[in-house]
PQR file of N, CA, C, O and H, with PARSE charges and radii, in Angstrom:
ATOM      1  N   UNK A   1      17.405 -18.396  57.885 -0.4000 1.5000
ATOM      2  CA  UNK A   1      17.814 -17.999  56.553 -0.0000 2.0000
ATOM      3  C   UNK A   1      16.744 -17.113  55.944  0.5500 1.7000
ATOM      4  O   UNK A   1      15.605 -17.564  55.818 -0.5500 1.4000
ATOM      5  N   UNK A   2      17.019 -15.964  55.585 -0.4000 1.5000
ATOM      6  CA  UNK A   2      16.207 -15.085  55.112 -0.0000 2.0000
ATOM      7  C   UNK A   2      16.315 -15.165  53.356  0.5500 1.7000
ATOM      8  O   UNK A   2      17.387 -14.978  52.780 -0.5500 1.4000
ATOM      9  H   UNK A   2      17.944 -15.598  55.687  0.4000 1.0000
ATOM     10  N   UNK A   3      15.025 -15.472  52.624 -0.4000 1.5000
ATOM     11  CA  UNK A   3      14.875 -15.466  51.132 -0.0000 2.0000
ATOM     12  C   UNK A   3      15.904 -14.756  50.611  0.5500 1.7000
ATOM     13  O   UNK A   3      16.308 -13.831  51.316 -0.5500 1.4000
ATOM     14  H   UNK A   3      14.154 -15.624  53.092  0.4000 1.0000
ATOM     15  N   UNK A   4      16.520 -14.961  49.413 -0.4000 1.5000
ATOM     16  CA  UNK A   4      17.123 -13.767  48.678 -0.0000 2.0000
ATOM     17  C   UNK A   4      16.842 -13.933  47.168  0.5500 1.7000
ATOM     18  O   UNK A   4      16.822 -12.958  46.416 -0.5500 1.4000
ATOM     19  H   UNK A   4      16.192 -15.712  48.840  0.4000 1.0000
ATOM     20  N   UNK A   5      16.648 -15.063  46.792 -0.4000 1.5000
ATOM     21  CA  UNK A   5      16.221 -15.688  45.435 -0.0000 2.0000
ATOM     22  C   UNK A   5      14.958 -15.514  44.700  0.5500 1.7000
ATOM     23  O   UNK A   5      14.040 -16.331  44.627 -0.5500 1.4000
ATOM     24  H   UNK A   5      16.664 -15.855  47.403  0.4000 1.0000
ATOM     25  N   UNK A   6      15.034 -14.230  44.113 -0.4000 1.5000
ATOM     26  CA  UNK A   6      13.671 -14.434  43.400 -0.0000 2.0000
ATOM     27  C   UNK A   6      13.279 -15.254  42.305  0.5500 1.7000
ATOM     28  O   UNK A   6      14.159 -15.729  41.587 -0.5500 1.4000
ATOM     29  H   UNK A   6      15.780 -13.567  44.172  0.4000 1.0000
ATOM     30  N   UNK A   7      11.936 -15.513  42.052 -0.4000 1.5000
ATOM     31  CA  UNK A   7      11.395 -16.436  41.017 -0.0000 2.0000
ATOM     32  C   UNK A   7      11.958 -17.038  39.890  0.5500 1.7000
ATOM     33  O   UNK A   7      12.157 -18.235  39.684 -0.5500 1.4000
ATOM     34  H   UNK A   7      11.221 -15.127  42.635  0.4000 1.0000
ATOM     35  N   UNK A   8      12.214 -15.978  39.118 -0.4000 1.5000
ATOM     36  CA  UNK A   8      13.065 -15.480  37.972 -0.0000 2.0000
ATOM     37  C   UNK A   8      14.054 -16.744  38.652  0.5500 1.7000
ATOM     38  O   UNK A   8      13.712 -17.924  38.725 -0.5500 1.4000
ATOM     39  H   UNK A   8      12.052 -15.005  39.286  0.4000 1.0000
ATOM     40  N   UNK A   9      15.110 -16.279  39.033 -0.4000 1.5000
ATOM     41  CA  UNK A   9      16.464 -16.441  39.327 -0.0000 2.0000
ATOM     42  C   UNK A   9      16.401 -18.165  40.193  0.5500 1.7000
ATOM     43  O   UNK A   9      17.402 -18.873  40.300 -0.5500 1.4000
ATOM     44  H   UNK A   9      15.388 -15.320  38.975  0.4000 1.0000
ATOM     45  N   UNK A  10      15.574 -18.398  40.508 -0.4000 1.5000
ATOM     46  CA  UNK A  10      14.837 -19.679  41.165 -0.0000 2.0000
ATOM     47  C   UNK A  10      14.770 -20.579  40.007  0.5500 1.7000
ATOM     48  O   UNK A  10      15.539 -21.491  39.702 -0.5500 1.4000
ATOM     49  H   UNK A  10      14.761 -17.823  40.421  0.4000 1.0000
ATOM     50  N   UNK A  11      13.518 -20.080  39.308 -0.4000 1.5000
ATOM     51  CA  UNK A  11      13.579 -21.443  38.229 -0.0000 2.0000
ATOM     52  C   UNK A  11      15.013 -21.626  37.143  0.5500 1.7000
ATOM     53  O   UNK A  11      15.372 -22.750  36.793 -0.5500 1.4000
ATOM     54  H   UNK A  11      12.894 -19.339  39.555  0.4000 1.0000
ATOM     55  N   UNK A  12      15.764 -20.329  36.675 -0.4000 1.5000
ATOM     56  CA  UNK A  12      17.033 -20.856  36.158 -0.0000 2.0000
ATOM     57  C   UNK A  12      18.235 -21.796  36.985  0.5500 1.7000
ATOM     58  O   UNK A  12      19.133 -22.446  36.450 -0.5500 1.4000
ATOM     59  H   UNK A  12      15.473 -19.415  36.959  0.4000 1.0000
ATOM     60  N   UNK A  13      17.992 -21.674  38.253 -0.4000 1.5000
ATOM     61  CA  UNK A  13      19.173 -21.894  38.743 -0.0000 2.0000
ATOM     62  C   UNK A  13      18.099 -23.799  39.240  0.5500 1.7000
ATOM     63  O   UNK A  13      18.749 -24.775  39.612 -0.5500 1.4000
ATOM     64  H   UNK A  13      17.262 -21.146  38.688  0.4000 1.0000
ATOM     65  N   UNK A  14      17.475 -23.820  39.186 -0.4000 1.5000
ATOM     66  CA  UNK A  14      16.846 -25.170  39.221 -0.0000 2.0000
ATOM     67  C   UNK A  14      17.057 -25.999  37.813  0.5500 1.7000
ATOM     68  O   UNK A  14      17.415 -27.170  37.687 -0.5500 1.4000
ATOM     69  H   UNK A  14      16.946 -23.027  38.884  0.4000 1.0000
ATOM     70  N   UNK A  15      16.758 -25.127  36.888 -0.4000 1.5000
ATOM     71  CA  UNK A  15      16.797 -25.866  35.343 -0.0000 2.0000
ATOM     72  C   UNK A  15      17.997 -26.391  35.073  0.5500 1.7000
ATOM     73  O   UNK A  15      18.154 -27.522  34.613 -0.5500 1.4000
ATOM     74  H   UNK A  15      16.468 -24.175  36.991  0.4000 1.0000
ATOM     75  N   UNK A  16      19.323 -25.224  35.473 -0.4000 1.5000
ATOM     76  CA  UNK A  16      20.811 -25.551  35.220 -0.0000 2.0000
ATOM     77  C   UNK A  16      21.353 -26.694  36.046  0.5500 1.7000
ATOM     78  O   UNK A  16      22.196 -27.548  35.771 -0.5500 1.4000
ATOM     79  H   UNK A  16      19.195 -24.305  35.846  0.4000 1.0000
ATOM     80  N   UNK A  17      20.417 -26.410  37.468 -0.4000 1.5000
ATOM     81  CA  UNK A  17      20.892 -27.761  38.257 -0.0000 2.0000
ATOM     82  C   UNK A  17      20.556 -29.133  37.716  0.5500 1.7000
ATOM     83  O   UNK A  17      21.364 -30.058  37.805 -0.5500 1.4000
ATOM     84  H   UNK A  17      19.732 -25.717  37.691  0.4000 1.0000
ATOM     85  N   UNK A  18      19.217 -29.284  37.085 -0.4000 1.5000
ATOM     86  CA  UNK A  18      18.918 -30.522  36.812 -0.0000 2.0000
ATOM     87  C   UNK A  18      19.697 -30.693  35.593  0.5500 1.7000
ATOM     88  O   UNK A  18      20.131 -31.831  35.414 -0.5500 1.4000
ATOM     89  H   UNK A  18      18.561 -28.533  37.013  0.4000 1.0000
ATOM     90  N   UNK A  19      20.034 -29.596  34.503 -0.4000 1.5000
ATOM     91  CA  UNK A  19      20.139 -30.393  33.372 -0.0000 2.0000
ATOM     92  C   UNK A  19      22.073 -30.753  33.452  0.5500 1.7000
ATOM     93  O   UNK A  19      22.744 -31.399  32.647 -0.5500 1.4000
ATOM     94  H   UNK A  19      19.682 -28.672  34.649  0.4000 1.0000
ATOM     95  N   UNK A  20      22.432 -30.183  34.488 -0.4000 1.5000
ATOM     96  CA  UNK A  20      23.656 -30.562  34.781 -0.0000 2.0000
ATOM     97  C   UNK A  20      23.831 -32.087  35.518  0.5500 1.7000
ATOM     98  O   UNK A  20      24.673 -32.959  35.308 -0.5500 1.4000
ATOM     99  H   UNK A  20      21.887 -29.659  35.141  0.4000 1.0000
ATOM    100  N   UNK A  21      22.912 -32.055  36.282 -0.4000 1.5000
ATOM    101  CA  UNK A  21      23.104 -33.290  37.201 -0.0000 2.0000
ATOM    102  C   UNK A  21      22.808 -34.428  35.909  0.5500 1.7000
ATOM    103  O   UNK A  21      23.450 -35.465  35.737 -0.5500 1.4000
ATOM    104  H   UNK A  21      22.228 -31.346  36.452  0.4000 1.0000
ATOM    105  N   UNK A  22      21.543 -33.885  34.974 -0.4000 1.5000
ATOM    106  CA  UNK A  22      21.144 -35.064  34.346 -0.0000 2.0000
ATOM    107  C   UNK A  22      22.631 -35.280  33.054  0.5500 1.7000
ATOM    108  O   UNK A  22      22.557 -36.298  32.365 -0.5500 1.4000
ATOM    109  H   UNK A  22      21.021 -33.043  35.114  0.4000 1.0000
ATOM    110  N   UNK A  23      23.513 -34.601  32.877 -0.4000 1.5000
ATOM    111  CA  UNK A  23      24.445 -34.739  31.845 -0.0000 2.0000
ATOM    112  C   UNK A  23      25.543 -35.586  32.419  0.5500 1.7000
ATOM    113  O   UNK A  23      26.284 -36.275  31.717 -0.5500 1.4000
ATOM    114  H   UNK A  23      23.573 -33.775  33.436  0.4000 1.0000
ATOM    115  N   UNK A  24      25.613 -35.506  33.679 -0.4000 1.5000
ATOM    116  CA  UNK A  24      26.604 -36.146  34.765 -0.0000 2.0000
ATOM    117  C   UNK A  24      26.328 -37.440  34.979  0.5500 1.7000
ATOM    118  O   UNK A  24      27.126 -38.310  35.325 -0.5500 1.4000
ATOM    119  H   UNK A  24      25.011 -34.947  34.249  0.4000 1.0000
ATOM    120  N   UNK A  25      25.049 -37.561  34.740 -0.4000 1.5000
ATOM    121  CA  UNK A  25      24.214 -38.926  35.052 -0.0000 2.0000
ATOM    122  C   UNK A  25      24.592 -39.774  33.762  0.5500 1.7000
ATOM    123  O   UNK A  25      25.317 -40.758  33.905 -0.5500 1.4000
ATOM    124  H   UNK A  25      24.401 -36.853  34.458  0.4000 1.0000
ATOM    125  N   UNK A  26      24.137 -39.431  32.554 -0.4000 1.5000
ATOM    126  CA  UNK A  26      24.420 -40.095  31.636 -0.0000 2.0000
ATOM    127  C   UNK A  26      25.860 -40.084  31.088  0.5500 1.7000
ATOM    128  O   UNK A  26      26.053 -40.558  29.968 -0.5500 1.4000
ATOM    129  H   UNK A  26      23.548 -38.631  32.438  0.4000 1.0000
ATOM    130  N   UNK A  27      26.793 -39.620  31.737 -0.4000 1.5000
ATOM    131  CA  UNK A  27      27.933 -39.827  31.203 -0.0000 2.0000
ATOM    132  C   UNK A  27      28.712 -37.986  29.731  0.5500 1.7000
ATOM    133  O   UNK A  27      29.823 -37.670  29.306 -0.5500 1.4000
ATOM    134  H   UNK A  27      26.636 -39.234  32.646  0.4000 1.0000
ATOM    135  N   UNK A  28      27.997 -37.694  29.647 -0.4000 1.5000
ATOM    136  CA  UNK A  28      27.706 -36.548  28.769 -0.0000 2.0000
ATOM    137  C   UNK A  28      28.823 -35.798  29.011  0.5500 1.7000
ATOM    138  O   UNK A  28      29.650 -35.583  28.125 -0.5500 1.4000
ATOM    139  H   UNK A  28      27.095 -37.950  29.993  0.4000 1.0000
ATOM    140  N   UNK A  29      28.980 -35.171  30.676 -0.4000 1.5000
ATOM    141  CA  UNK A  29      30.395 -34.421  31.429 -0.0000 2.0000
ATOM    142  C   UNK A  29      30.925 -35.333  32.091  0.5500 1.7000
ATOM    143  O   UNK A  29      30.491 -36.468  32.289 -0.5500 1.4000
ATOM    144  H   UNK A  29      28.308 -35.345  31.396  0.4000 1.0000
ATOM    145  N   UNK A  30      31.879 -34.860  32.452 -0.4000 1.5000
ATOM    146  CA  UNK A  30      32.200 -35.414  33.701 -0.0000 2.0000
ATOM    147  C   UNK A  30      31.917 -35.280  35.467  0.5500 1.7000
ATOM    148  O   UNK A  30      30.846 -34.787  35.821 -0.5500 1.4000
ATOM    149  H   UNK A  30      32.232 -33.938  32.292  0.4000 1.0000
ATOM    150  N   UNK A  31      32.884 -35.722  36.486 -0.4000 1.5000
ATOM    151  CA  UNK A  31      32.153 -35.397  37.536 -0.0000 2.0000
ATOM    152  C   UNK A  31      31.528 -34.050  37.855  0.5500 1.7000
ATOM    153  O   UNK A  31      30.454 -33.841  38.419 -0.5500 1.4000
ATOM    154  H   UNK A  31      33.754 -36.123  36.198  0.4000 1.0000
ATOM    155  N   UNK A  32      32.590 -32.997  37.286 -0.4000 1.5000
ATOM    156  CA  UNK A  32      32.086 -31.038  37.410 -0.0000 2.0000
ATOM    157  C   UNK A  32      30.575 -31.435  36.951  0.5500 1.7000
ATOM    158  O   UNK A  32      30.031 -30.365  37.223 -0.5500 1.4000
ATOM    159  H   UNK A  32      33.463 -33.166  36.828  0.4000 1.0000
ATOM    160  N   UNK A  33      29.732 -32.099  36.536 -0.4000 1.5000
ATOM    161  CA  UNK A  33      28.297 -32.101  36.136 -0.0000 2.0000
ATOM    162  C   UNK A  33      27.311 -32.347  37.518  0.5500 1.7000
ATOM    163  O   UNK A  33      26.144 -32.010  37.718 -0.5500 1.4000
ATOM    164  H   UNK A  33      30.173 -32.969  36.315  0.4000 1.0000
ATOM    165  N   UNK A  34      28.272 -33.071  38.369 -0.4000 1.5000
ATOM    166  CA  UNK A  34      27.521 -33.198  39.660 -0.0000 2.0000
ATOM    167  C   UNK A  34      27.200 -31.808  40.558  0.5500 1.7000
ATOM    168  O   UNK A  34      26.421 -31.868  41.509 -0.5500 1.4000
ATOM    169  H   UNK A  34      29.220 -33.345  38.207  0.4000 1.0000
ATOM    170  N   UNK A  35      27.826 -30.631  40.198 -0.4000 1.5000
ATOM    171  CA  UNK A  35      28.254 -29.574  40.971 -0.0000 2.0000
ATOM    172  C   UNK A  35      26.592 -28.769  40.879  0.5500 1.7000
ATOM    173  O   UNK A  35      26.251 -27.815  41.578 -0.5500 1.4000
ATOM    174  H   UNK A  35      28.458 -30.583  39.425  0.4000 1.0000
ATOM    175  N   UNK A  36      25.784 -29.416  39.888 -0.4000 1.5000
ATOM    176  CA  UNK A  36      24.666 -29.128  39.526 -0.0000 2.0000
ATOM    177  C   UNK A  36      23.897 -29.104  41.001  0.5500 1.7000
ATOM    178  O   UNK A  36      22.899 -28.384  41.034 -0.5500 1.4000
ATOM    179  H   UNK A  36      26.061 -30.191  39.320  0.4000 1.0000
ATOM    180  N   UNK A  37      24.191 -29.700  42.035 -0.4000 1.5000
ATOM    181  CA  UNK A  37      23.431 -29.823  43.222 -0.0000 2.0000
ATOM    182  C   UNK A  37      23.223 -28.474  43.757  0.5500 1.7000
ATOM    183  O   UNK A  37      22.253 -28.041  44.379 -0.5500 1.4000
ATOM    184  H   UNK A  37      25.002 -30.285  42.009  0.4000 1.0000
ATOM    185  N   UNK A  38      24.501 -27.781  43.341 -0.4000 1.5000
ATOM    186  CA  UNK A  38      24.720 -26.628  44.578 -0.0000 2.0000
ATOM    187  C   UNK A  38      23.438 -24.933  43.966  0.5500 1.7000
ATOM    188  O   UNK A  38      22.869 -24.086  44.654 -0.5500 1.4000
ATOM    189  H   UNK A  38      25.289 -28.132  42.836  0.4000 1.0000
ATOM    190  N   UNK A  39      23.510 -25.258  41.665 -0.4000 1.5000
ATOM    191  CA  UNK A  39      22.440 -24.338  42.070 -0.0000 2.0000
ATOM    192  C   UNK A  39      20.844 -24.823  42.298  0.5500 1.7000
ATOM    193  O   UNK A  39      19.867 -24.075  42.307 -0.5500 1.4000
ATOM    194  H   UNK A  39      23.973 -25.946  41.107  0.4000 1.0000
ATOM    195  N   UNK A  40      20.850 -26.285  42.479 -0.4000 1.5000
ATOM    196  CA  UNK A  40      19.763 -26.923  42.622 -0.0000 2.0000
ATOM    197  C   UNK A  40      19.159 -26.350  44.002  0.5500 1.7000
ATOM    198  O   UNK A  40      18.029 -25.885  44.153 -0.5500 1.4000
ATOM    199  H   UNK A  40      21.644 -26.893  42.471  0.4000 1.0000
ATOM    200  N   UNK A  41      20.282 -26.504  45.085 -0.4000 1.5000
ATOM    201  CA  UNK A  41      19.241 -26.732  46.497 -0.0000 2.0000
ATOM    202  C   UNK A  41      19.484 -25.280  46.573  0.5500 1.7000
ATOM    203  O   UNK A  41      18.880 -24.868  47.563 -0.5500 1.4000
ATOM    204  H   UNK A  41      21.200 -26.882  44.963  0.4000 1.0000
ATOM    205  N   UNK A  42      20.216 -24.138  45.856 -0.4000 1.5000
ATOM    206  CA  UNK A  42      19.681 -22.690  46.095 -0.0000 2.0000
ATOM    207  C   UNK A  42      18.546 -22.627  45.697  0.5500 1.7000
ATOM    208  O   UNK A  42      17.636 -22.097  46.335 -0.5500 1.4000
ATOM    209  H   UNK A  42      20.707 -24.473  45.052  0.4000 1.0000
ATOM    210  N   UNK A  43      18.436 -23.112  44.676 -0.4000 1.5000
ATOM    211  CA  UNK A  43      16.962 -22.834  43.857 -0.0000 2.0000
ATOM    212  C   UNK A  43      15.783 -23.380  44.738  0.5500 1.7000
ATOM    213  O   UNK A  43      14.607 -23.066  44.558 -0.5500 1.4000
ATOM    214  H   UNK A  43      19.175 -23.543  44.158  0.4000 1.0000
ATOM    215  N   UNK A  44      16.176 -24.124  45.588 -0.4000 1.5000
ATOM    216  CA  UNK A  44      14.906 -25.169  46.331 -0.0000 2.0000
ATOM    217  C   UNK A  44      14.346 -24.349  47.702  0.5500 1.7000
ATOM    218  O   UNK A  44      13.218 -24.350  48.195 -0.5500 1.4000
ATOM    219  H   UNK A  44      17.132 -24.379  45.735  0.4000 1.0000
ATOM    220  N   UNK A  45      15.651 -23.609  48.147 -0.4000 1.5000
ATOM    221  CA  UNK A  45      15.845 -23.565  48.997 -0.0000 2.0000
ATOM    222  C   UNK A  45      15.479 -21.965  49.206  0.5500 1.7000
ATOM    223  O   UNK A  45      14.844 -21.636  50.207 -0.5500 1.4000
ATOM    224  H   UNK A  45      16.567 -23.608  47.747  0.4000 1.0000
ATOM    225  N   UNK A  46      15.862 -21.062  48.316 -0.4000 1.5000
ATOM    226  CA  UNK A  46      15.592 -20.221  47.899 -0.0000 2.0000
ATOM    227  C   UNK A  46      16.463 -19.128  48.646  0.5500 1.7000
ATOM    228  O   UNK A  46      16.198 -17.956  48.916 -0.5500 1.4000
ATOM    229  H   UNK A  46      16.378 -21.329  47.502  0.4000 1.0000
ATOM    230  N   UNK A  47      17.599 -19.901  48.894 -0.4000 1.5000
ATOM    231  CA  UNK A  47      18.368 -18.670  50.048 -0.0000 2.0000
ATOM    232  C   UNK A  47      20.126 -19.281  49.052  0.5500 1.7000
ATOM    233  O   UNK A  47      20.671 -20.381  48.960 -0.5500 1.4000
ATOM    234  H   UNK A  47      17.814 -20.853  48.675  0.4000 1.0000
ATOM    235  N   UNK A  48      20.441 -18.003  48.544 -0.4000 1.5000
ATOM    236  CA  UNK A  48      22.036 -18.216  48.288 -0.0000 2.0000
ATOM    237  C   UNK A  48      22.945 -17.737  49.273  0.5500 1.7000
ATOM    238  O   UNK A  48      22.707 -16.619  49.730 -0.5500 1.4000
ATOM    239  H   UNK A  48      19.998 -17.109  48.619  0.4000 1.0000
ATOM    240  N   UNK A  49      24.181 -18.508  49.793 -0.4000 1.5000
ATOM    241  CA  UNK A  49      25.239 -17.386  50.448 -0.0000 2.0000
ATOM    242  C   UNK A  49      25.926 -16.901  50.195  0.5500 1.7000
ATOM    243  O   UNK A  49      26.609 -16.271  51.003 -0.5500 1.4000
ATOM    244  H   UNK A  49      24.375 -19.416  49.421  0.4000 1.0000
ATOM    245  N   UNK A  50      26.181 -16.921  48.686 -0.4000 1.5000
ATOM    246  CA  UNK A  50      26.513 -15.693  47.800 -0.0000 2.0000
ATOM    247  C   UNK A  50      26.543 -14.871  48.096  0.5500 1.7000
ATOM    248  O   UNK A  50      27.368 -14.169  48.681 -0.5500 1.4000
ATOM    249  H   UNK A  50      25.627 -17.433  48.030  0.4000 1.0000
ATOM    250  N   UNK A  51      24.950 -14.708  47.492 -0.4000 1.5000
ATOM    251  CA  UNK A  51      24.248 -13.461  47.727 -0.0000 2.0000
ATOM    252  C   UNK A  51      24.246 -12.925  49.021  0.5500 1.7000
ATOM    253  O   UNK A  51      24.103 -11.707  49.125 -0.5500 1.4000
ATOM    254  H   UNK A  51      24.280 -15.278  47.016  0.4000 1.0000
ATOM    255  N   UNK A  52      24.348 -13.459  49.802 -0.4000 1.5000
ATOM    256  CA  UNK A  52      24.489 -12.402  50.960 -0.0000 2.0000
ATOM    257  C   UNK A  52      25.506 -11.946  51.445  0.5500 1.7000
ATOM    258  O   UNK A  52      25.518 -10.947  52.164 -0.5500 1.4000
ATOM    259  H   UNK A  52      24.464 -14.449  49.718  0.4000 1.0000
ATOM    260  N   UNK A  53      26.824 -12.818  51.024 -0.4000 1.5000
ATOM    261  CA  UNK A  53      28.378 -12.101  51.231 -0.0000 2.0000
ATOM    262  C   UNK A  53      28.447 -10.758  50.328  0.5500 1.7000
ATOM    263  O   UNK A  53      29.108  -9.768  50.644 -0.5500 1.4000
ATOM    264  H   UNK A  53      26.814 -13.630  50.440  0.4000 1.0000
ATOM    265  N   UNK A  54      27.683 -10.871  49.185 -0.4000 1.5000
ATOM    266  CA  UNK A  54      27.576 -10.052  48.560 -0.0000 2.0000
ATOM    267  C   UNK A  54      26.559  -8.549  48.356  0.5500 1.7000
ATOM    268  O   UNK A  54      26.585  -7.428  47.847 -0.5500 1.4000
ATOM    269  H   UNK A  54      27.146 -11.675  48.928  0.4000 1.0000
ATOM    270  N   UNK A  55      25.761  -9.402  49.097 -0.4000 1.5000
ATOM    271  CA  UNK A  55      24.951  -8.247  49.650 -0.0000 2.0000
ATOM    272  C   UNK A  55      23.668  -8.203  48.021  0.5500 1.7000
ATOM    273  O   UNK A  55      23.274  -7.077  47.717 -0.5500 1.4000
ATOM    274  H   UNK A  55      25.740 -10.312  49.511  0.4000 1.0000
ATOM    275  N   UNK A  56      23.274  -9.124  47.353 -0.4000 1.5000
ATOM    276  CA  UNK A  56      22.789  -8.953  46.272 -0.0000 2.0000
ATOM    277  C   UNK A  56      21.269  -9.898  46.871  0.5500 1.7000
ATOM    278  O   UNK A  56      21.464 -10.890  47.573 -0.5500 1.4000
ATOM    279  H   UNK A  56      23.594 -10.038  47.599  0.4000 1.0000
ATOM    280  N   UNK A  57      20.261  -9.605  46.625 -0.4000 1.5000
ATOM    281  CA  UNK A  57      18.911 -10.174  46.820 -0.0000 2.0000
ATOM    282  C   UNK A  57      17.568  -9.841  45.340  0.5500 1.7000
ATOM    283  O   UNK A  57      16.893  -8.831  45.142 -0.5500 1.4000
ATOM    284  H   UNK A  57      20.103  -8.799  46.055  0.4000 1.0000
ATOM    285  N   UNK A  58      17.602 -10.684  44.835 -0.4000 1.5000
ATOM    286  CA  UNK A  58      17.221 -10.888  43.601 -0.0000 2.0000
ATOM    287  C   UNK A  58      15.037 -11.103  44.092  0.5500 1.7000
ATOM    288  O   UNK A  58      14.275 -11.025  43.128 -0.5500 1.4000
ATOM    289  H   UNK A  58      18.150 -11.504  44.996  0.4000 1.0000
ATOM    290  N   UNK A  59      14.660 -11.244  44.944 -0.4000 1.5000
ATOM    291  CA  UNK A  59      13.122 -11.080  45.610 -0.0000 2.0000
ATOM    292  C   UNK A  59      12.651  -9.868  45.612  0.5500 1.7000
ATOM    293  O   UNK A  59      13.353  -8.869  45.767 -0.5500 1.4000
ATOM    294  H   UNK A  59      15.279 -11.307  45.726  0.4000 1.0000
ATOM    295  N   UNK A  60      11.416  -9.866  45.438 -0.4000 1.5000
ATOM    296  CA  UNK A  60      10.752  -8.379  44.827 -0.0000 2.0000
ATOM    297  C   UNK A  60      10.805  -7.711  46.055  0.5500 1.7000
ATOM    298  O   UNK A  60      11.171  -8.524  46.903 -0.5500 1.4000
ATOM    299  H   UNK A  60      10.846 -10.677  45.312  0.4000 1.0000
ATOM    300  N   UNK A  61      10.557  -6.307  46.677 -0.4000 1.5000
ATOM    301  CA  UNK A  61      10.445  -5.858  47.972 -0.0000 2.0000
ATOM    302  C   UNK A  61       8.840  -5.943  48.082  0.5500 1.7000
ATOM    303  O   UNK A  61       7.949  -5.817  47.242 -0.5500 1.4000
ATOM    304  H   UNK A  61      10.259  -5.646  45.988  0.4000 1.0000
ATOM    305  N   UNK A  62       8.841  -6.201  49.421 -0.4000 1.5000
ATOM    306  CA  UNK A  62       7.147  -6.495  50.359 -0.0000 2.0000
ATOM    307  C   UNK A  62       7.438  -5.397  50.778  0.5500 1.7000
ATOM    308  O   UNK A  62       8.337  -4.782  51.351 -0.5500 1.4000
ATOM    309  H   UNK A  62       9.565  -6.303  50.104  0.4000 1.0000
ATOM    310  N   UNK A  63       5.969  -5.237  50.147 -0.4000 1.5000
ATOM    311  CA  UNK A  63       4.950  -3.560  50.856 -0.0000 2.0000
ATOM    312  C   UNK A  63       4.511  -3.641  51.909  0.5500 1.7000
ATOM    313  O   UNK A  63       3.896  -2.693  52.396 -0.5500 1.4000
ATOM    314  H   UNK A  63       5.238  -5.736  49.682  0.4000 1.0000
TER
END
């Protein structure tokens, strides 16, 4: 899996994951609050397959 997730785009998609999972947790949403996993482990993981069906890579270019 080659990076596509830059920093930026890393820590939002981590923040939305947790504060989704954590709204799901307490009852706040419903189950759609669990779905929080999926931009969690992009964010962890740092590779979307989105982005690459799409051809979009959000990582700075290496010199």
């Amino acid at each position: 899996m080659k990076t596509n997730v830059g920093t930026i785009d890393r820590v939002l998609r981590i923040v939305a994951g947790l504060v989704l999972i954590a709204l799901a947790a307490t009852g706040i949403v419903g189950w759609w609050g669990w779905l929080g996993v999926v931009p969690l482990a992009t964010g962890l993981f740092r590779f979307c397959p989105a982005y690459t069906l799409l051809g979009i890579n959000t990582c700075p270019m290496k010199q």
